[in-house]
C-alpha positions as CSV (number, residue, x, y, z in Angstrom):
1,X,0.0,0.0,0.0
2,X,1.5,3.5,-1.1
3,X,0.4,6.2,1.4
4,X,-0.4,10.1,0.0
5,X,-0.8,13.2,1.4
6,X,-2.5,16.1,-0.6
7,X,-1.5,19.3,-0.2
8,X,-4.9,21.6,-0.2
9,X,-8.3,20.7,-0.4
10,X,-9.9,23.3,-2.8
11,X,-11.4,22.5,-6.2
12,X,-8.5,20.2,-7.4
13,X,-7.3,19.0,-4.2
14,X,-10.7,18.0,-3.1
15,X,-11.2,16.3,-6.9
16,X,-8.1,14.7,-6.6
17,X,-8.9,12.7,-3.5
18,X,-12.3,12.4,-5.1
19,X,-10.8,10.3,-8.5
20,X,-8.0,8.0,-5.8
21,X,-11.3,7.2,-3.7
22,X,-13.7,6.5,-6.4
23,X,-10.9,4.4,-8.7
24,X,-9.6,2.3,-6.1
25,X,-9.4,-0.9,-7.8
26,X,-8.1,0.7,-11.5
27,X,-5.7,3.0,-10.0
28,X,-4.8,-0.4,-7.4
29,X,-4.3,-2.4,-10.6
30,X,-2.6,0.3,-12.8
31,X,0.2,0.9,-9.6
32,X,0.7,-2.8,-8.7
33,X,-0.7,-1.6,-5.4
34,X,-3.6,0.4,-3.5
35,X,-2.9,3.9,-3.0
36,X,-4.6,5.4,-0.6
37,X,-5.3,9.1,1.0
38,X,-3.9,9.0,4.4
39,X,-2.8,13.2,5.1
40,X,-5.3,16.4,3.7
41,X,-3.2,19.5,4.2
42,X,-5.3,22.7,4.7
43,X,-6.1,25.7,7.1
44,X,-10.1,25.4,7.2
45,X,-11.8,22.5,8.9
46,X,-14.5,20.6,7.1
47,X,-17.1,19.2,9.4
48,X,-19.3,17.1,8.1
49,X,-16.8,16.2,5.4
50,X,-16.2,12.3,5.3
51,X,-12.7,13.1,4.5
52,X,-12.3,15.5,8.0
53,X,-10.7,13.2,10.0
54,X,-7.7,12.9,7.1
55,X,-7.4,17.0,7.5
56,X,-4.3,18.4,9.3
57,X,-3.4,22.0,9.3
58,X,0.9,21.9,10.1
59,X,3.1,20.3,7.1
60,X,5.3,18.8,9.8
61,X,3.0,16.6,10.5
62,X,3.0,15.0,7.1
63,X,6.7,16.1,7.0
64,X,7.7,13.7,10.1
65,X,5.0,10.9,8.8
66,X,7.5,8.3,7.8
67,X,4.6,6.2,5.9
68,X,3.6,9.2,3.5
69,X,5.7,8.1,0.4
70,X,3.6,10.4,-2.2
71,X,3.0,14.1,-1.8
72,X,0.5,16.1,-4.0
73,X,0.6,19.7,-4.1
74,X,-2.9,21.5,-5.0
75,X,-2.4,24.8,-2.9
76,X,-1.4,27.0,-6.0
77,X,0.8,29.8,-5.8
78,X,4.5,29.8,-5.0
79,X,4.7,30.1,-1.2
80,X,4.4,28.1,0.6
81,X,4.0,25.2,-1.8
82,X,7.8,25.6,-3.2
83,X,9.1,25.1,0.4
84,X,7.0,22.3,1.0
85,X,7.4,20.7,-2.6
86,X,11.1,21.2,-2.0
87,X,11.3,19.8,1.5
88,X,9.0,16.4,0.1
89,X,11.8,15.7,-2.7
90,X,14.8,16.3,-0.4
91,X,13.0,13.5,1.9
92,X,13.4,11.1,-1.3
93,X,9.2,11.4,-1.5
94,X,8.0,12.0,-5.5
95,X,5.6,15.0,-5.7
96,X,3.0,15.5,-8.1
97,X,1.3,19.0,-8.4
98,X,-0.7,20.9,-11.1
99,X,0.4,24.4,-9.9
100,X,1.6,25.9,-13.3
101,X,2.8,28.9,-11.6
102,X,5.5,27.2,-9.5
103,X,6.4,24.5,-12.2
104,X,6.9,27.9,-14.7
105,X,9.4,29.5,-11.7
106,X,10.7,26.6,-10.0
107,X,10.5,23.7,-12.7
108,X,14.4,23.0,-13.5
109,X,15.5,23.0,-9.6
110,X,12.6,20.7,-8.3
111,X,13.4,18.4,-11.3
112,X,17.8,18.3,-10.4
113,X,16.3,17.9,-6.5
114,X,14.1,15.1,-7.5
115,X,16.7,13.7,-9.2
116,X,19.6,13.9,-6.7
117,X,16.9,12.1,-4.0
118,X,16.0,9.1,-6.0
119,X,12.4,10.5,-6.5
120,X,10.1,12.5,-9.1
121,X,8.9,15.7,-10.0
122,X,5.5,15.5,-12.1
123,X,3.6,18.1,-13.3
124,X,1.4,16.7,-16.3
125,X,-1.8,19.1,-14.7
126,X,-0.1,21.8,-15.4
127,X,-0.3,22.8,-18.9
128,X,-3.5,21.4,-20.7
129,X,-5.5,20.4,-17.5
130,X,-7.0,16.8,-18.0
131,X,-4.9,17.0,-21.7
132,X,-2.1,14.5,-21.6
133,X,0.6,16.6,-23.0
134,X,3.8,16.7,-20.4
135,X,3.9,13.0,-20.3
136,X,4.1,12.5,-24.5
137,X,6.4,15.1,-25.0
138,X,9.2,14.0,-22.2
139,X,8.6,9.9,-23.3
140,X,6.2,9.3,-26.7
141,X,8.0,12.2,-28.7
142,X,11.4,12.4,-28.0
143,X,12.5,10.9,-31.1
144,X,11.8,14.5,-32.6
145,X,12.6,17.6,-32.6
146,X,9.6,19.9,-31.5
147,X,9.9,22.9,-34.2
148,X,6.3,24.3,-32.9
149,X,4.2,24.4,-30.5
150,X,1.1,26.5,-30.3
151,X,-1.9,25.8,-27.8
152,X,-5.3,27.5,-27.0
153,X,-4.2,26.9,-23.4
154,X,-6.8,29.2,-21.6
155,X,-10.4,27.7,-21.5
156,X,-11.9,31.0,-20.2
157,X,-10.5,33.0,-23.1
158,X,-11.3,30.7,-25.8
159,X,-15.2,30.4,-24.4
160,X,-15.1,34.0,-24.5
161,X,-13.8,34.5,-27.9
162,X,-16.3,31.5,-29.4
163,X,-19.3,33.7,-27.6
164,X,-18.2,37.2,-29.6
165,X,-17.6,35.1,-32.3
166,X,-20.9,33.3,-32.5
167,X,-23.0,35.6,-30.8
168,X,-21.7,39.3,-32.0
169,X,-21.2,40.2,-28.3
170,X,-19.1,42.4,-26.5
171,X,-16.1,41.7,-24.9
172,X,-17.8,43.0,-21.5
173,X,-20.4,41.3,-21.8
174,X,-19.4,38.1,-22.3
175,X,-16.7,38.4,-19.5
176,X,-19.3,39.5,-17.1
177,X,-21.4,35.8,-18.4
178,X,-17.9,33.6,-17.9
179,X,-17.7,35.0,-14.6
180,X,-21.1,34.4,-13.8
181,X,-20.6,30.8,-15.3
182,X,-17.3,30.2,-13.2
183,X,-15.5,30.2,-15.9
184,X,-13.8,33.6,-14.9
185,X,-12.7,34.6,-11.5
186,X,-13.9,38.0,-10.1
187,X,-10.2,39.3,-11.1
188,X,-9.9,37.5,-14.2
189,X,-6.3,39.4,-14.9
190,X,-4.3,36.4,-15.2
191,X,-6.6,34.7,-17.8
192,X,-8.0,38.0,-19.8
193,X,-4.3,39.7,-20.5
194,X,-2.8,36.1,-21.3
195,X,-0.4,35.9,-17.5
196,X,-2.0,32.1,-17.7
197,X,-0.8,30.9,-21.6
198,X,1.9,32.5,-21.0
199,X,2.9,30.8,-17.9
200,X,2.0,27.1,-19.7
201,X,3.8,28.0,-22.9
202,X,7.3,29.0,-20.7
203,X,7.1,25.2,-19.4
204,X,6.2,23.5,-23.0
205,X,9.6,25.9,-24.6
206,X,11.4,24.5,-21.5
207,X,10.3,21.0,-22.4
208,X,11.0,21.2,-25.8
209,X,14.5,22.8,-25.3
210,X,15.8,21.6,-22.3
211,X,16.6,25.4,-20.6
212,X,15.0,27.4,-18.7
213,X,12.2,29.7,-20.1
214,X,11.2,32.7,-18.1
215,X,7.3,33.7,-18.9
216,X,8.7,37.4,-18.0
217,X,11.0,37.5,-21.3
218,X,7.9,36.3,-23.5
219,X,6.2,39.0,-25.7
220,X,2.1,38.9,-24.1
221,X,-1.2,40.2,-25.1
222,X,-4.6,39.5,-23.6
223,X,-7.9,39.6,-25.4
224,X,-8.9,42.8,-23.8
225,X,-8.8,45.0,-27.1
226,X,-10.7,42.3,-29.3
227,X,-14.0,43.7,-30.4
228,X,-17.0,42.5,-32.4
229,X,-15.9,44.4,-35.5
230,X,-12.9,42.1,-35.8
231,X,-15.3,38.7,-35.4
232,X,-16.7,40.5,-38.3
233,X,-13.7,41.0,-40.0
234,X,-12.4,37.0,-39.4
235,X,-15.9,35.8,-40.6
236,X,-15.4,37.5,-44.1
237,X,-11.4,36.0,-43.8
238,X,-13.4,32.9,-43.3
239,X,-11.3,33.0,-40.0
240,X,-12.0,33.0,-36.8
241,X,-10.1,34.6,-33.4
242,X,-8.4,32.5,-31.3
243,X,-6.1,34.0,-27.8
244,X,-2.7,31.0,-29.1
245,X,0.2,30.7,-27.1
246,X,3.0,30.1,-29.8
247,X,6.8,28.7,-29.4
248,X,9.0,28.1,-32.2
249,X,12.6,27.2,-33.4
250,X,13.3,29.0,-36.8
251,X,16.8,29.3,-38.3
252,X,18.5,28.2,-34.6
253,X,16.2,31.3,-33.0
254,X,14.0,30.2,-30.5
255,X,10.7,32.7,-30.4
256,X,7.4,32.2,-27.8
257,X,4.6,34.8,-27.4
258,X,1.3,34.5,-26.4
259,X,-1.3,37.0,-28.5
260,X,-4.6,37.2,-30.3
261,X,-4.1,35.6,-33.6
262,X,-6.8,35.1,-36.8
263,X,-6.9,31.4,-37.8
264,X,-8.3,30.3,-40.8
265,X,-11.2,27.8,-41.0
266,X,-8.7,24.9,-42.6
267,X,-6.2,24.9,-39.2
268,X,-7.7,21.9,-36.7
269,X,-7.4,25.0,-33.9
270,X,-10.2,26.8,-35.7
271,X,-12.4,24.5,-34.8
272,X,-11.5,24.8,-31.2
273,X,-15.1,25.9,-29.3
274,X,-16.2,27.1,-25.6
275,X,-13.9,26.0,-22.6
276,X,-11.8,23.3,-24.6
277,X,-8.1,23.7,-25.3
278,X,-5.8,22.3,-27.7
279,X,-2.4,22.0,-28.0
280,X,-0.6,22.0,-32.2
281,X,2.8,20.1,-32.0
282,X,5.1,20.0,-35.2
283,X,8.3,17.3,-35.1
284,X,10.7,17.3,-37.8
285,X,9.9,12.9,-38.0
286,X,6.3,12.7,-36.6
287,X,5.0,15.8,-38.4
288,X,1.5,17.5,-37.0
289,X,-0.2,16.2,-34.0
290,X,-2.7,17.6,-31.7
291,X,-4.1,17.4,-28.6
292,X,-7.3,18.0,-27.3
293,X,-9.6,18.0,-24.3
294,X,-11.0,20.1,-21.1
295,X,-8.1,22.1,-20.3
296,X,-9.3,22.8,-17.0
297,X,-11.8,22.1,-14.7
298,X,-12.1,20.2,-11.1
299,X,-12.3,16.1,-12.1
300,X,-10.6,16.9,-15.6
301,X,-7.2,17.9,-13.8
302,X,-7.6,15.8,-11.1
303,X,-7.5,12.9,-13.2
304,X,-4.3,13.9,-15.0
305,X,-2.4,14.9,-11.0
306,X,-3.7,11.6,-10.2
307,X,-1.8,10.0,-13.3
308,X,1.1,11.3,-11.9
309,X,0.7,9.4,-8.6
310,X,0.4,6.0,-10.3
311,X,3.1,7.1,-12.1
312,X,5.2,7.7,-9.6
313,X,4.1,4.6,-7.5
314,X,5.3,2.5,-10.4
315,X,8.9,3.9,-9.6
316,X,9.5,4.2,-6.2
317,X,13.2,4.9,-5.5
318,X,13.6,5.3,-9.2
319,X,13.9,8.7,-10.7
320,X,12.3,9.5,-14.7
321,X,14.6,11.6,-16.0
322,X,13.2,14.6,-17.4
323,X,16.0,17.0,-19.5
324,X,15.4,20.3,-18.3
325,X,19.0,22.4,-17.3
326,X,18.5,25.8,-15.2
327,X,20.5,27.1,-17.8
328,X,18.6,30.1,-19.6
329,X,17.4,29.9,-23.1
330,X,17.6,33.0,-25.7
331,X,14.6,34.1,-26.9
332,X,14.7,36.1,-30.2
333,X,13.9,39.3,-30.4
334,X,9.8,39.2,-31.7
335,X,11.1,42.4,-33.8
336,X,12.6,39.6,-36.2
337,X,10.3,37.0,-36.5
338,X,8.1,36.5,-39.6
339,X,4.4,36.9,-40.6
340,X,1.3,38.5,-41.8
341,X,-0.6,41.3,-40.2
342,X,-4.6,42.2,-40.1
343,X,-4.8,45.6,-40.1
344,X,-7.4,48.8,-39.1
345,X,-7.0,51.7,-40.2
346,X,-8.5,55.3,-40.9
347,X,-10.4,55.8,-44.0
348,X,-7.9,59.2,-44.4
349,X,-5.4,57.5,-45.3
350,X,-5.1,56.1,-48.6
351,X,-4.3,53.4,-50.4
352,X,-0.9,54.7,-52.0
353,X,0.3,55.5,-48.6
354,X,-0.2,51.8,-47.1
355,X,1.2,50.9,-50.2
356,X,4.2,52.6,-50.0
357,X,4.8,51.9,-46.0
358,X,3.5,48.2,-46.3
359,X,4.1,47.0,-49.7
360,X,1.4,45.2,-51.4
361,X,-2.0,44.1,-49.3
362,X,-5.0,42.9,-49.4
363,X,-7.8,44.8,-48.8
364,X,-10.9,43.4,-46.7
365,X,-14.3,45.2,-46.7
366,X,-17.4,44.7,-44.1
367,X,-20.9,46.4,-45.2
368,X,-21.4,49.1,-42.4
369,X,-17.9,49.8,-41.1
370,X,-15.9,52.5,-42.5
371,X,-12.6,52.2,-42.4
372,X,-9.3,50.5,-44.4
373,X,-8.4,46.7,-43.4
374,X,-6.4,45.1,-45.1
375,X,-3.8,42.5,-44.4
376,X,0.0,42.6,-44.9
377,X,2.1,40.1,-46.8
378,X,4.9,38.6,-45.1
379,X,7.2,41.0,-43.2
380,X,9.2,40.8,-40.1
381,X,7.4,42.5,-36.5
382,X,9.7,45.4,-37.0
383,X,9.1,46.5,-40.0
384,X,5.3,46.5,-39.0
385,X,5.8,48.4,-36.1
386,X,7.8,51.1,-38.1
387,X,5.3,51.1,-40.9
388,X,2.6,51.5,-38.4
389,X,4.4,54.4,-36.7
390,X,5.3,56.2,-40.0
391,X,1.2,56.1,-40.9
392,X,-0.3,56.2,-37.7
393,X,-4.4,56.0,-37.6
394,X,-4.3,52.1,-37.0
395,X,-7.3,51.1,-35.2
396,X,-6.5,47.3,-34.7
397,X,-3.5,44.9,-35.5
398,X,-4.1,41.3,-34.8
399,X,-1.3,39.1,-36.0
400,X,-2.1,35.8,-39.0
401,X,-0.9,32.8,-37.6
402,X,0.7,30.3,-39.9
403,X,2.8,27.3,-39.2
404,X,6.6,28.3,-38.5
């Protein structure tokens, strides 16, 4: 029998215990062994709860707990949960979490600790929820190289986005219904201005590389300034909108950002609807895969922490290794990176002078809004950004993604 302790009892931390005591006898057979719940770590009490007797509120007791051979961190944020994560794998105990936010800071040191003491570091709940992802990349695909990946990795963004889309609605408005829903917190921040992709994609480029990304150094937008008039606009691109999280390896330069991009209706992440996420991988042998599933979401990422914990009862005492150097990677500068740009503009300003500043483009008319869109041919972010500045009058710029 493998004794665990679970580090929180929220939304995932109660789910979590929820899947290992409602699976007993597939996880039992799956591990070569039950696994059972024997610690709850968390503040609040719980009467009534038939898991309050499991609940205490000081680590050390689960730290001094000799029997406790799993830990499971579901307490989010960075402190205390890196001390406590830390302090598990120095005691030779594997630790599974879903806590993107300290994986993204604290990923390459947890993994060398886990790895001097015997023990593992799992974080498949981190990026892509219930989506096995971490797990595929670090064993199924690393016969390849990874030359892209690029995810809808924010559930309440993308059900956002499919509502204006769909529905002609306003970016308020259908905030204001995802937080009504659940599906947005009341300071909805970290999923609106992108903080949350941009977090998931850091660890995926640190995966894929094997050196430390910091989500600080990538370029990220939010869906903040997307409006109905641009749906509008997509829908007569035959496009649609999507908030994509992008990493990619062109020419030995390594390039990540996180931004608004139009898709177009042949790309599999068009099709992409409501609350699902879906991660685009491109290998220079297996070609184009995807993933799909509920990115988030309290039984969803349960199931894939729990997946770590069978995991890592199959290899007690034995460490997975998992590449991942604390050495820093180089990002490009996004002033040279490649692409096509949707633009807005003033109807002042005329054609000859796009021309000249942009090159050729193609125009795109709506019936009822007056204005110049048009979209760019290929051209690197810099030049953009100086022919924007040169013309001024741009009402909107949302970037065309195409495969890298």
């Amino acid at each position: 029998m493998i004794n665990v302790a679970v580090l929180g009892y929220g939304t995932i931390g109660a789910g979590v215990v929820q899947v290992l005591q409602t699976n007993v006898e597939s996880i039992a057979k799956n591990a070569g062994q039950p696994i059972v719940v024997k610690r709850i770590l968390d503040l609040r009490e719980f009467p009534g709860d038939p898991n309050e007797k499991l609940v205490v509120h000081d680590y050390n007791i689960i730290k001094e707990d000799e029997d406790i051979q799993i830990v499971v961190e579901c307490m989010g944020g960075l402190n205390p949960a890196y001390t406590f994560v830390k302090t598990a794998l120095e005691q030779g105990r594997s630790v599974a979490t879903s806590n993107k936010e300290l994986v993204a800071k604290y990923g390459a040191e947890l993994i060398a600790t886990a790895r001097a003491n015997a023990c593992n570091f799992l974080f498949e709940a981190s990026v892509g929820g219930g989506i096995p992802l971490i797990r595929p990349l670090t064993s199924c695909l690393t016969a390849d190289v990874i030359q892209e990946i690029t995810g809808i990795l924010n559930g309440t963004t993308n059900y956002m986005l499919t509502k204006m889309g769909e529905e002609g609605r306003a970016f308020e408005d259908v905030l204001k219904e995802a937080q009504e829903r659940g599906y947005a917190e009341l300071h909805p921040e970290a999923d609106v201005e992108g903080y949350d992709a941009c977090r998931k994609i850091a660890i995926l480029t640190s995966l894929i590389s094997g050196y430390q990304v910091n989500f600080e150094d990538i370029h990220t937008e939010g869906i903040t300034h997307i409006t109905a008039e641009d749906f509008r606009y997509a829908k007569a691109m035959n496009s649609g909108i999507k908030l994509l999280a992008k990493s990619w390896k062109k020419d030995g330069n390594n390039y990540a950002m996180v931004a608004p991009m139009l898709v177009g209706h042949d790309h599999p992440l068009y099709a992409v609807r409501d609350v699902f996420n879906a991660i685009f991988v491109h290998g220079n042998m297996v070609d184009d895969i995807m993933f799909y599933g509920k990115g988030a979401g309290k039984l969803p990422t349960a199931s894939a922490v729990v997946s770590d914990v069978v995991e890592s009862a199959k290899a007690l005492g034995v460490n997975h290794r998992i590449f991942w150097s604390p050495e820093k990677l180089s990002l490009q500068s996004l002033a040279k990176c490649e692409g096509r740009y949707f633009v807005r503009m003033d109807k002042e300003v005329s054609p000859e002078d796009i021309e000249e500043s942009f090159g050729p483009v193609d125009y795109i008319s709506v019936d009822g809004i007056d204005e110049t869109a048009f979209v760019t041919g290929i051209m690197t972010e810099g030049s953009y950004r100086r022919a924007a500045a040169s013309l001024g009058h741009v009402i909107q710029m949302i970037r065309v993604y195409s495969k890298s």
